[in-house]
N, C-alpha and C positions, 0 to 999 in steps of 0.2 A: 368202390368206396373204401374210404379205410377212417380207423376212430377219429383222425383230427379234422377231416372234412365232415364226420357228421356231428361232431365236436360243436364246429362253426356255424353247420346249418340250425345248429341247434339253438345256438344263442342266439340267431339271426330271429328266429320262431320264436323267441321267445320275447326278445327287445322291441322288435317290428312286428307281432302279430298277437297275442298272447295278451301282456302286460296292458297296451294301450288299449285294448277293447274295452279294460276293465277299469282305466281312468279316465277314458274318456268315454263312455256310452253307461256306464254303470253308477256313476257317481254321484248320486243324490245331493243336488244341491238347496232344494227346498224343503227336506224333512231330516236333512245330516244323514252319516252311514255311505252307507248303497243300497240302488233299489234294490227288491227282492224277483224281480225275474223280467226277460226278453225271453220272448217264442221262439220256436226255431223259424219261424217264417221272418225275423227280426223285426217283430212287433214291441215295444217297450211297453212294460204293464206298472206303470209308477205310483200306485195305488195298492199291490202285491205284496203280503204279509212279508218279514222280513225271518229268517233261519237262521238261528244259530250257527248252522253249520257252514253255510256261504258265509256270513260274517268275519267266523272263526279259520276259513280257510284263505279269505283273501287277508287276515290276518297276515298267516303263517307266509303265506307265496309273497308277497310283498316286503315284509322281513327277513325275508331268505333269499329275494331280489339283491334288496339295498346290502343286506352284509357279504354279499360277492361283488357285486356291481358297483356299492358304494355311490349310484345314481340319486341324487336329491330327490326327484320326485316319486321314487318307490318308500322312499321315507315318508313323504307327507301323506300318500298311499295306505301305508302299514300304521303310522299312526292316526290317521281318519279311524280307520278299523279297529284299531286298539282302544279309542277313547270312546267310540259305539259299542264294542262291546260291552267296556265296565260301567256306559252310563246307562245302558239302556237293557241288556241281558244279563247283569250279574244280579243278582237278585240280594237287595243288602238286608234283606230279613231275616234270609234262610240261610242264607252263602247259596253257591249253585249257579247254573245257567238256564235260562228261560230256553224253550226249544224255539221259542217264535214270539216275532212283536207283533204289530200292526205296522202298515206306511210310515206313522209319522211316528212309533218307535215306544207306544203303550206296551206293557203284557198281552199276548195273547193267549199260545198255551203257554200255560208255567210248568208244567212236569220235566222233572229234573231227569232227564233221559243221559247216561249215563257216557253215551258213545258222545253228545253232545261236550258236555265238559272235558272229555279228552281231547276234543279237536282245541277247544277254549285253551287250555293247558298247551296244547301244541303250539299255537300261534302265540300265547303270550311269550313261552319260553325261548322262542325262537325271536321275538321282538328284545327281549333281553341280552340274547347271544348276541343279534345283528349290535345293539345301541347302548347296554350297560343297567340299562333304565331300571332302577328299582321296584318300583313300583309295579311294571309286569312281572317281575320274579316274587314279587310278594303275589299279586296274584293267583299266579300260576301255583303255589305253594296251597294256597287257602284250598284251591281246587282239588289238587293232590289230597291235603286233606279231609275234604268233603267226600270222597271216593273211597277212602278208606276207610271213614269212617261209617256213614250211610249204605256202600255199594259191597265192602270187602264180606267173602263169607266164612266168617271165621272156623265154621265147625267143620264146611266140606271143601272150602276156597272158593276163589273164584270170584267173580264181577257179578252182580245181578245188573238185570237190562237197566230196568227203570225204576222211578219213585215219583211219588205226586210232590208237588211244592213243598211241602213241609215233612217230607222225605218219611211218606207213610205207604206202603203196600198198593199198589195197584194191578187191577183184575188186566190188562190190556197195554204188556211190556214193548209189545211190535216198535220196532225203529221203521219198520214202513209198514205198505197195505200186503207186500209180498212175502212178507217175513213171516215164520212162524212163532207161535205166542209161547216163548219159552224161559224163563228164568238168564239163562247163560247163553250165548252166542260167540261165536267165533269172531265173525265182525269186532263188537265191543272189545272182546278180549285184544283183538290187533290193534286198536286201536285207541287199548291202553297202555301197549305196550311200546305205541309206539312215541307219543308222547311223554311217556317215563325215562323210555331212552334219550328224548333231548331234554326234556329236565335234566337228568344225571350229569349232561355235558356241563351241565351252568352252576351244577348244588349236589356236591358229591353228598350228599345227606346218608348215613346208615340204615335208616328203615328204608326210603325209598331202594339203596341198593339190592336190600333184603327182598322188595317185591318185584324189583327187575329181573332175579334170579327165578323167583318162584312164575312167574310170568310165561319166562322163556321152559322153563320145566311145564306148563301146564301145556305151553302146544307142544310139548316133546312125547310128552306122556299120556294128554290127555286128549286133547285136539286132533292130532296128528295121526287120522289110520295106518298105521305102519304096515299093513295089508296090502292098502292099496297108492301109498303116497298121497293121498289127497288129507284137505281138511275136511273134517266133519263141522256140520253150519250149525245145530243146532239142540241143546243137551238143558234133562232137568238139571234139578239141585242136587244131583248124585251124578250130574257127569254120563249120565245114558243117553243115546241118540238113538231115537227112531226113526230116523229121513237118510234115505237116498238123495242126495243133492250133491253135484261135482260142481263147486263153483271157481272157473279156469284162470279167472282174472287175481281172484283172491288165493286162491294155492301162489301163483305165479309172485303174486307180492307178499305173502308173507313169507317165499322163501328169503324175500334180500330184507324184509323187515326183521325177523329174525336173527340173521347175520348179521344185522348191525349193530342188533342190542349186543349179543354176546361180544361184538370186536368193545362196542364202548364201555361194553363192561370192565374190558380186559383179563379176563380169567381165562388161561390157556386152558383148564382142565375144563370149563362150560364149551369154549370154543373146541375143542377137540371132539366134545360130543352136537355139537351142533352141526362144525361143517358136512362129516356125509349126509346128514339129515335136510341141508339145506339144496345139496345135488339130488337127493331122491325129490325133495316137494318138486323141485322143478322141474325132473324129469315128467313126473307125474301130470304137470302141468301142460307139456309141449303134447300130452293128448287134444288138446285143445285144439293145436295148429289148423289151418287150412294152405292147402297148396301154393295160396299166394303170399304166406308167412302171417296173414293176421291171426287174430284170437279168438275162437266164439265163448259166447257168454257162459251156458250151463248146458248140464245136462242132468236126469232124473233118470237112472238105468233101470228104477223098479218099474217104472210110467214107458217105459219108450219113450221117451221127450227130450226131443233138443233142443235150446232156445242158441240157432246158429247168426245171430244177427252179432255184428262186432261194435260193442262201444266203444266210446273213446279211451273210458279212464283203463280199461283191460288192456286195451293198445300201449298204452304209455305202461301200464307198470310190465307187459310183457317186453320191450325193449330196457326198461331199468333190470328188473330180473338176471337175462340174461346179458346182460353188459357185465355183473356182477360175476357171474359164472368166468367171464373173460378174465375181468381184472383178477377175481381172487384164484382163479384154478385153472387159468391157462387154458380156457377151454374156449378153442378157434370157433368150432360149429356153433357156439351162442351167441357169439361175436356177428357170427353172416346171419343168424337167427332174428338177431338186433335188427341189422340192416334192412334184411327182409321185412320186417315191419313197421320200418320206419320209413321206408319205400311206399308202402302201403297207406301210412296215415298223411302223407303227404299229396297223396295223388287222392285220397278218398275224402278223409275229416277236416283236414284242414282247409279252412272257408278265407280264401285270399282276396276276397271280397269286402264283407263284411267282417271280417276278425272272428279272432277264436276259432275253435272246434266245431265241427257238426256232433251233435248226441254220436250218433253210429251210423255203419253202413248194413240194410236191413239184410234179411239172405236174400231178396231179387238181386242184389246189388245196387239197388239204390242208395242215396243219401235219405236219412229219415229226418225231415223238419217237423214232424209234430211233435216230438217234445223237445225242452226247452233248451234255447241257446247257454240261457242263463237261469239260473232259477236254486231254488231250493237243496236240490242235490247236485247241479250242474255251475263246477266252482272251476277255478282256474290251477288248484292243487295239484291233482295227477300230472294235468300235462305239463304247468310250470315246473311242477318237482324233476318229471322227468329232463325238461332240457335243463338244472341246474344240477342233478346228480353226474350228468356224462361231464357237463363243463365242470366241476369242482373235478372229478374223479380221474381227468382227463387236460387239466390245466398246464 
């Protein structure tokens, strides 16, 4: 294989298998939006609370469709998605984003979960980038500001997880049930950073540059065990971590998330201390590998514990990662690394059936159908980003 054929296959997954699962089987047409989840057994549940986060993600992939692809129906796609979020998740009391509606698009939880309105932020900015549209840039702005305002920690730094509706202190920050209950997180912090970097593309603003830098300095300095090349998942309000947790998917993405803040930054002297840092995250990462090139999930070294089953979205950013390794550092064995599990998500995840992704491949080597095709944390993001990163980066 070489990059223009998997260039191709890529766009081909993504045009013909990817996109149309999610205009055509996800599309809420009796409660507006999309629904909130399909089982992995491809049951539709159209009654399924609705997530910020699917919302916000078919946002982003759909606007990041239409301004490569310039395809009309990724437009009406992205903006379905854009006008359910602001009529239905943005919260005009508080400012904010609801973490969840109901079906037909009530509040459900309202706590202002903070990894939520970066993805919110992402998707608008990137509706903005693809179409001009003001009003997602105002958006997306309000959100920026809510985050800094509410979430930033002036005295030690830093993002806090979460806040209640009216952006007051809550006993119980968890972004999910696996998570542990800690003020600061790695997760939120990538994934503030990584929507700041496409704001930046659209609103060269001063402050926000100001907290793109300090952003990329906190996984440099703070996140980043420079011991062991891995992230660390999870730290109080002083930045201390007491978990052993290697998680392979998330080292592996935030190495090429962080390289791209610092190239969109453009500051040679940030970029000159980022790139060895971003060869070490991923080397760190390729502990991950399995013989047949995919990626397992975690591991816990204080516990003996592996969790060896390979999801999708680890798959997908372990092929962007190293793609990036290729383009920016000449570096051929990432390149065949890529391959290799893209090899792997083709012959395993991907459901040529029924559309889209399988969740993962378990360790029997099974496909896993019991969790969701579609749902709450299962969005068309990762894997759509990933075939638009090789096609944009590789055009």
């Amino acid at each position: 294989m070489d990059i223009q054929k998997m260039r191709q296959e890529m766009e081909e997954e993504l045009t013909a298998n990817i996109l149309p699962f999610w205009m055509n089987k996800m599309t809420d047409e009796a409660n507006g939006g999309f629904y909130g989840r399909i089982t992995g057994k491809e049951v539709l549940m159209p009654e399924a609370e609705k997530g910020a986060i699917l919302n916000a993600r078919i946002l982003w992939t759909f606007s990041s469709a239409y301004r490569i692809l310039k395809k009309e129906e990724y437009l009406v796609a992205a903006t379905r998605a854009k006008r359910y979020l602001l009529d239905h998740f943005y919260d005009k009391e508080f400012g904010g984003i609801y973490w969840s509606v109901d079906y037909q698009g009530q509040p459900l939880d309202t706590k202002k979960q903070i990894y939520a309105l970066g993805f919110a932020l992402y998707g608008l900015s990137e509706y903005h980038r693809a179409t001009g549209d003001e009003e997602a840039l105002d958006y997306a702005i309000c959100l920026f500001e809510s985050i800094e305002k509410h979430s930033f920690d002036t005295a030690k730094n830093g993002y806090c997880e979460a806040l209640t509706r009216e952006w007051g202190e809550m006993a119980d920050m968890r972004l999910s049930d696996k998570d542990e209950n800690e003020r600061k997180t790695m997760n939120t912090h990538l994934h503030i950073l990584e929507p700041y970097t496409n704001l930046y593309r659209v609103w060269k603003d001063e402050r926000l540059e100001k907290q793109l830098r300090n952003l990329i300095n906190l996984f440099t300095e703070k996140i980043l065990n420079l011991r062991t090349g891995h992230l660390e998942l999870f730290f109080n309000d002083d930045w201390v971590s007491k978990y052993r947790i290697v998680s392979y998917g998330h080292d592996i993405e935030a190495s090429w998330l962080i390289h791209e803040a610092a190239l969109v930054l453009g500051d040679k002297v940030v970029l000159s201390k980022v790139e060895p840092l971003v060869e070490y995250i991923a080397a760190a990462a390729d502990e991950g590998l399995t013989p047949e090139g995919s990626m397992i999930y975690e591991t816990f070294p204080d516990k003996g514990k592996t969790d060896t089953d390979c999801h999708w979205w680890v798959q997908a950013e372990n092929v962007v990662g190293h793609v990036n390794l290729y383009q920016h550092f000449d570096d051929e064995v990432a390149l065949q690394k890529a391959f290799r599990c893209w090899e792997f998500i083709k012959n395993n995840l991907v459901d040529a059936v029924n559309g889209e992704w399988h969740w993962s491949v378990l360790a029997d080597g099974t496909v896993n159908t019991t969790d969701d095709k579609a749902g709450f944390w299962k969005c068309p993001y990762h894997n759509g980003r990933m075939c638009m990163e090789v096609m944009e980066r590789f055009s």
